[in-house]
C-alpha positions in Angstrom: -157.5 73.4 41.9 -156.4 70.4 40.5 -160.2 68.9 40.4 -161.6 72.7 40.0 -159.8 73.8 37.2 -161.3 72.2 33.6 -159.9 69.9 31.6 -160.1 71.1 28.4 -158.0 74.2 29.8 -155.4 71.9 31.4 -152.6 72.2 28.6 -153.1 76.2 28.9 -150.0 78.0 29.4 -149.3 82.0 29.6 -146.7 82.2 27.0 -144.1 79.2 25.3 -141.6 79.1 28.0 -144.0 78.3 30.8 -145.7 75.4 32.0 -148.9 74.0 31.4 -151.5 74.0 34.2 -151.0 70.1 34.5 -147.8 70.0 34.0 -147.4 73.0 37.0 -149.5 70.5 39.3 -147.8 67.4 38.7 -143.8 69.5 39.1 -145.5 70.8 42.4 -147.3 67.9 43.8 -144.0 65.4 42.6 -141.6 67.8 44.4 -143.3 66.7 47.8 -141.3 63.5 47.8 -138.3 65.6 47.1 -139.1 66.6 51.2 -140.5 63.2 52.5 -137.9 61.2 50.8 -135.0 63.1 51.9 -137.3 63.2 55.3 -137.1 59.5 55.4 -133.3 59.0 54.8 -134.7 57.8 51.1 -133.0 59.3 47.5 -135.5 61.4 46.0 -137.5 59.2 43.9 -138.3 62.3 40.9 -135.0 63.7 39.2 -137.5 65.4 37.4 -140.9 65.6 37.1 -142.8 62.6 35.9 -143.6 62.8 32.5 -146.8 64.5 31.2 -147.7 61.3 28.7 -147.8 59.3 32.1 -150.9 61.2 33.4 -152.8 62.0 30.2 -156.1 63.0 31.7 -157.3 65.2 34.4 -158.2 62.3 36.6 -154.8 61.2 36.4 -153.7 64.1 37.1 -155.9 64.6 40.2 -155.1 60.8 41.4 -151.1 61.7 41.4 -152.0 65.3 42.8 -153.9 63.4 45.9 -151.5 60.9 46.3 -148.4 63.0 46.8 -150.1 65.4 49.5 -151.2 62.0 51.5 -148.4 61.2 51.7 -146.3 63.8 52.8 -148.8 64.4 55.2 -148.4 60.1 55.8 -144.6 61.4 56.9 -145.0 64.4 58.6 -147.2 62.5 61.2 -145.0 59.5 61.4 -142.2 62.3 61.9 -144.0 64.4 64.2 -142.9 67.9 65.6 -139.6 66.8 67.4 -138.1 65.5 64.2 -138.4 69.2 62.3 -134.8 70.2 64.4 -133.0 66.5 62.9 -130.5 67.2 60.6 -130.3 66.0 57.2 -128.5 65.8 54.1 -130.5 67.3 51.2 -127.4 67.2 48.7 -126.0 70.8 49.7 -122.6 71.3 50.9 -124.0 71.3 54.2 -126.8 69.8 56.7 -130.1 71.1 56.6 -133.2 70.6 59.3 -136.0 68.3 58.3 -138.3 71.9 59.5 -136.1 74.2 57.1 -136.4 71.5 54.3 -140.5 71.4 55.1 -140.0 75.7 54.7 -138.5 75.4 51.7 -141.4 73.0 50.0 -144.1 75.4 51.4 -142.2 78.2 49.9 -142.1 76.4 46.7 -145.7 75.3 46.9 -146.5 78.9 47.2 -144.7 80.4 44.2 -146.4 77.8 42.2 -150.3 78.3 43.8 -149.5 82.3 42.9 -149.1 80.8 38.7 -151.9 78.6 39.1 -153.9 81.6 40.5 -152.7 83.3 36.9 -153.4 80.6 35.2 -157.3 80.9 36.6 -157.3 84.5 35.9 -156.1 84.6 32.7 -159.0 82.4 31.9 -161.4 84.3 32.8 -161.5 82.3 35.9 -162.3 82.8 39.9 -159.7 80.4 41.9 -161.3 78.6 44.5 -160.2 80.2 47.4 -161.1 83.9 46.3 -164.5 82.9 45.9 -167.0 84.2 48.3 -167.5 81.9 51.2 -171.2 79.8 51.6 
């Protein structure tokens, strides 16, 4: 979506209070350290998102977008399957499991994919993955 989508759309936003397009891919791409930091014993390195004037163009935008996803997906195979049970401390009054921390970013990841999908349509848009298959 992030390459898909076109830049001269990227500050779109439904209404005031929400997001732009680019700024909902960099929140969602920078919260995947929030997981693979706390994943590697590390303090999350975002206590917010990073700042729009930091990745003023779309191929910015896509650079940071592609980063983050490699590497989580760096972590998750250094982790491997036996490490989703480990307990960890993601700043709650209690433990969580690296697996139920991973749920909670692919919930996340969701919620936001369903905006962008608005985001698309409310542009008169077809998002990738609803387009018919070659």
């Amino acid at each position: 979506m992030a390459e898909d989508f076109p830049e001269d759309k990227y500050e779109y936003k439904p209404n005031p209070d929400s997001r732009t397009f680019a700024a909902n891919l960099i929140h969602v791409s920078a919260s995947m350290y929030y997981f693979t930091d706390l994943a590697q014993g590390n303090k999350p390195r975002y206590s917010d998102d990073p700042k729009r004037d930091d990745l003023k163009t779309k191929a910015q935008v896509v650079a940071f977008v592609k980063k983050c996803v490699a590497d989580g997906g760096d972590v998750l195979k250094a982790k491997g399957d036996a490490a989703l049970m480990t307990p960890i401390n993601a700043g709650g009054p209690r433990m969580t499991s690296y697996g139920d921390l991973a749920y909670g970013l692919i919930e996340h990841s969701g919620e936001h994919y369903g905006q962008l999908v608005v985001y698309y349509r409310n542009n008169g848009l077809v998002p990738p993955e609803s387009r018919p298959k070659k």
